[in-house]
Structures are given as structure tokens and as C-alpha cells.
Backbone as JSON Lines, residues from 0, in Angstrom:
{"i":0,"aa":"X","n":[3.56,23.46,13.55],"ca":[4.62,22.55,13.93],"c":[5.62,23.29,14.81]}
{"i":1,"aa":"X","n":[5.9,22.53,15.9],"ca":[6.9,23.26,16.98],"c":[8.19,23.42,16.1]}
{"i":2,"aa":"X","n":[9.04,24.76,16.61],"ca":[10.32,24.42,15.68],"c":[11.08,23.5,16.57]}
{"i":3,"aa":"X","n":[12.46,22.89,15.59],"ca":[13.04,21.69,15.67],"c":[14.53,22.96,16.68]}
{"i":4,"aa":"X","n":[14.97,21.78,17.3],"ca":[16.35,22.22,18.22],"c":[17.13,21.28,17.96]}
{"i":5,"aa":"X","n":[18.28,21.3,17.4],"ca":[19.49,20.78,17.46],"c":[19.8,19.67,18.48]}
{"i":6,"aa":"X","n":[20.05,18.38,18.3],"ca":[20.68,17.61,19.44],"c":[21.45,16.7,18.5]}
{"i":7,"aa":"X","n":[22.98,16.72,18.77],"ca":[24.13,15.49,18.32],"c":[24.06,14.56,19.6]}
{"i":8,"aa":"X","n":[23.94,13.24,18.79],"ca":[23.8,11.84,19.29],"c":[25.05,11.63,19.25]}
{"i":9,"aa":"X","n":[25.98,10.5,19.57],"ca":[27.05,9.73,19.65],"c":[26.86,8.81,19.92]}
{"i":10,"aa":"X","n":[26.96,7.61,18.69],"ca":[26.29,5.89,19.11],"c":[27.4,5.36,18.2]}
{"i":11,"aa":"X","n":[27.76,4.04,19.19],"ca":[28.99,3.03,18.25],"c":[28.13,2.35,16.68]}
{"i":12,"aa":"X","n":[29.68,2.56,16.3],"ca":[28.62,2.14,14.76],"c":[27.82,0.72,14.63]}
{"i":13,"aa":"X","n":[27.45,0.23,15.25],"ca":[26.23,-0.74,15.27],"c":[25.17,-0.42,15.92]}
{"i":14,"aa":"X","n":[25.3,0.55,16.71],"ca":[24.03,1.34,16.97],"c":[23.17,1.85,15.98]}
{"i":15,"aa":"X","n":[24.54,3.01,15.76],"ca":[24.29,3.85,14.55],"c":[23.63,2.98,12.93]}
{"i":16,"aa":"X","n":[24.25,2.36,13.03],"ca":[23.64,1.37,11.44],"c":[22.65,0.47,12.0]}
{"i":17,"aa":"X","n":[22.21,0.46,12.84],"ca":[20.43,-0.07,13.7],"c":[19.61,0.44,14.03]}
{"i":18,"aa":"X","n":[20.01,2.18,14.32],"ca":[19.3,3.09,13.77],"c":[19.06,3.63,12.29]}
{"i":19,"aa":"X","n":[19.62,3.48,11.6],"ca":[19.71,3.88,9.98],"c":[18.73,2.83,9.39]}
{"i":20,"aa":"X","n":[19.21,1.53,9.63],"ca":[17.83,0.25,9.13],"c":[16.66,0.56,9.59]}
{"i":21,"aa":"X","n":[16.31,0.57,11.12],"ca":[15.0,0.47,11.23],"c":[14.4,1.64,10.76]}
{"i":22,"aa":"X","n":[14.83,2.88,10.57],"ca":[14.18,3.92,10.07],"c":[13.97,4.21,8.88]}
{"i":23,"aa":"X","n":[14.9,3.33,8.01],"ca":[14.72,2.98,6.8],"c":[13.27,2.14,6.71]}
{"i":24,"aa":"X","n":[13.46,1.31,7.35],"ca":[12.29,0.1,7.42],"c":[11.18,0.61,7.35]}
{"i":25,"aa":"X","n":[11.05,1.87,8.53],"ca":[9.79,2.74,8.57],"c":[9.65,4.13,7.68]}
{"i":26,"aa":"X","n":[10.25,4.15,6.67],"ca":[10.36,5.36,6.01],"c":[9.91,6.61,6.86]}
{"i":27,"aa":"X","n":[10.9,6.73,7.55],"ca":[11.37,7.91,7.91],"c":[12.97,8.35,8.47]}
{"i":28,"aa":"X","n":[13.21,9.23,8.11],"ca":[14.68,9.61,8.55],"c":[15.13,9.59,9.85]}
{"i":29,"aa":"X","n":[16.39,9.24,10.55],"ca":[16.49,8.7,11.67],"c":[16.62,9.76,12.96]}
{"i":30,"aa":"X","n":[16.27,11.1,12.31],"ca":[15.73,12.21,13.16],"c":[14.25,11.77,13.62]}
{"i":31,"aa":"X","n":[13.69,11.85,12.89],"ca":[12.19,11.67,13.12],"c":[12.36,10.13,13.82]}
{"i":32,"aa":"X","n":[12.61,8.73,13.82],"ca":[12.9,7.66,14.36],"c":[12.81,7.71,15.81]}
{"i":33,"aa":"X","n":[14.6,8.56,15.93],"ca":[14.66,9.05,17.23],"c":[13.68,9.64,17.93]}
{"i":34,"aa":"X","n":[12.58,10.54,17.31],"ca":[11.88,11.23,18.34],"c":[10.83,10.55,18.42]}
{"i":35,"aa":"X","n":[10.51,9.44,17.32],"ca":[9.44,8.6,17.87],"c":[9.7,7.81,18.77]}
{"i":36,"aa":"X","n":[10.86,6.77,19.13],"ca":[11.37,6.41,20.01],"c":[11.1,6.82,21.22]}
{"i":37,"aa":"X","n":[11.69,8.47,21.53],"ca":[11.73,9.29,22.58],"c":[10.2,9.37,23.31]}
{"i":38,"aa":"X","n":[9.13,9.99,22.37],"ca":[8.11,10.17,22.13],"c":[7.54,8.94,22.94]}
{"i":39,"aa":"X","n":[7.64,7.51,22.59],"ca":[7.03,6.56,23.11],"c":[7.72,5.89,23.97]}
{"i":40,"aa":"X","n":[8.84,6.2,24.55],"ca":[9.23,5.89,25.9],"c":[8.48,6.85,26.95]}
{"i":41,"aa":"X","n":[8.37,8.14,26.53],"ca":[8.11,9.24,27.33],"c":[6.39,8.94,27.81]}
{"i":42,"aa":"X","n":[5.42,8.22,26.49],"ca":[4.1,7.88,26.93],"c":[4.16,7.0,28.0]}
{"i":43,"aa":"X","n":[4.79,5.8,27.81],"ca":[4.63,4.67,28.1],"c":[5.22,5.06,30.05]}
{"i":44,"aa":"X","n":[6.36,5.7,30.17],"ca":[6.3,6.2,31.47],"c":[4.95,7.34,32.0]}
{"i":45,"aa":"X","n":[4.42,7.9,31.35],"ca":[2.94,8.7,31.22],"c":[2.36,7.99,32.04]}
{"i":46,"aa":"X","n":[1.81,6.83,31.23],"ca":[0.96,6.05,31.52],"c":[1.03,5.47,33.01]}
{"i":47,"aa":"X","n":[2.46,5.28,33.43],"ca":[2.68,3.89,34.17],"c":[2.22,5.08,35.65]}
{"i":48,"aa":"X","n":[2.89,6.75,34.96],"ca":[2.78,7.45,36.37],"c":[1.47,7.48,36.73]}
{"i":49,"aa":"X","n":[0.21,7.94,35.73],"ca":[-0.83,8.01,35.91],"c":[-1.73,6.55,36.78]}
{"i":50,"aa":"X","n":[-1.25,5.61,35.98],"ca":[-1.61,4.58,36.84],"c":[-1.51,4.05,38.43]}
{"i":51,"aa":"X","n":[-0.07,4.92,38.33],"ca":[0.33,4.8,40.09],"c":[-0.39,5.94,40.63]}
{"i":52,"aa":"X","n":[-0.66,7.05,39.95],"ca":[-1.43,8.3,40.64],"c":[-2.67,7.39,41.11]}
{"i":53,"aa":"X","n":[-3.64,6.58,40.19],"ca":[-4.84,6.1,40.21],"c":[-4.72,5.32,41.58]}
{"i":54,"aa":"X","n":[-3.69,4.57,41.42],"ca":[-3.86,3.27,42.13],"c":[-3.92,4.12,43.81]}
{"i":55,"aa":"X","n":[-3.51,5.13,44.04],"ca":[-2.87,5.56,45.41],"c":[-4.29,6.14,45.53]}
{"i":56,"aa":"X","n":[-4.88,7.3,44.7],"ca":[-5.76,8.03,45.02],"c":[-6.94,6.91,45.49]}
{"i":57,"aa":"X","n":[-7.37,5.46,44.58],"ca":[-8.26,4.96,44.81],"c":[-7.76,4.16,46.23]}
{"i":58,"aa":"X","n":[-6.5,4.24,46.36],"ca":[-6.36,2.94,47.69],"c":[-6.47,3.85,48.96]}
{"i":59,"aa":"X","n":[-6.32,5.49,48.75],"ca":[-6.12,6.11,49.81],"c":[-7.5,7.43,49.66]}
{"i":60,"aa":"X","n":[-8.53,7.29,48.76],"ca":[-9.36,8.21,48.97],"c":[-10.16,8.26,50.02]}
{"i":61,"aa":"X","n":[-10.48,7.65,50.51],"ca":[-11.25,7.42,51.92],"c":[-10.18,8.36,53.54]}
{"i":62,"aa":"X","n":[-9.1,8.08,53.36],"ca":[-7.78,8.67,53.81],"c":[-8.29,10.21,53.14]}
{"i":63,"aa":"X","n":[-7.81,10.42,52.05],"ca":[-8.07,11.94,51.6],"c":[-9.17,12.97,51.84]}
{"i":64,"aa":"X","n":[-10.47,12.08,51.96],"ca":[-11.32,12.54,52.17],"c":[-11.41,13.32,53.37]}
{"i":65,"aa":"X","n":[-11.16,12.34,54.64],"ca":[-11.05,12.48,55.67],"c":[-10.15,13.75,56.37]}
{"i":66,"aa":"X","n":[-9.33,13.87,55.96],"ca":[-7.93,14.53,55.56],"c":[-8.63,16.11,55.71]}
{"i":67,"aa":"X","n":[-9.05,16.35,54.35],"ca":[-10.39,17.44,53.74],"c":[-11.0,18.03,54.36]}
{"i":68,"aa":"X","n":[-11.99,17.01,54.55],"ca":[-13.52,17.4,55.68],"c":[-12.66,17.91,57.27]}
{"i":69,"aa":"X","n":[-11.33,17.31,57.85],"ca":[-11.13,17.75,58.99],"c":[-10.26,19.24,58.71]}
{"i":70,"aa":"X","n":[-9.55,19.33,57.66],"ca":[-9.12,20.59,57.28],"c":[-10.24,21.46,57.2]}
{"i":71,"aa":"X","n":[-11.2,21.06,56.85],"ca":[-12.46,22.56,56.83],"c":[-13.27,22.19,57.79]}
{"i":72,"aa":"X","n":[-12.98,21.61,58.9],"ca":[-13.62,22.32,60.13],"c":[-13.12,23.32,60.95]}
């Protein structure tokens, strides 16, 4: 397990007590909450980059290729 680093939050108290419920809800403490949170914002942008990587490489491989083959002549 990676070790843990220190980070203080500052959230108005209806934040704060909407974080405390739902992590209650999910039995886990609202450390761990938070980093699942974090954790699955951080995939979900993952994903979206990889998808734009895909989408460019497949719309522009023919372009890249080309690109390539004239660089190694």
C-alpha cells in the first residue's frame, strides 16, 4: 500500500455533512470517499483522453503513415 500524505479540505458545512452521509452510506470513512471520488473523476477523464488519442490516430493514420515512410527516405 502506497503511504498516505496529508491533505486539509475546507468545505461549507453542507458540503461537509454530504460528505460524512454518503460515506457513511458506503461504509467507508470520508478519507477513503474522497479518494474514491478523486480516483474516479481522474479515470473517467483517462478514458475520455484515450478516446480522443484513438479517435485522432484512427482519423489521421493514413496522414501519419505518410509522415513516417517520407521521414525515412
Amino acid at each position: 500500500m502506497a503511504p498516505k500524505t496529508q491533505v486539509n479540505l475546507r468545505l461549507n458545512s453542507e458540503a461537509a455533512e454530504m460528505a460524512r452521509h454518503a460515506a457513511e452510506t458506503r461504509h467507508v470513512n470520508v478519507n477513503e470517499y474522497v479518494e474514491q471520488l478523486i480516483r474516479a473523476d481522474n479515470e473517467k477523464v483517462y478514458e475520455i483522453f484515450l478516446a480522443g488519442a484513438k479517435e485522432i490516430l484512427d482519423d489521421y493514420s493514413e496522414l501519419i503513415n505518410d509522415i513516417e515512410a517520407a521521414a525515412d527516405s
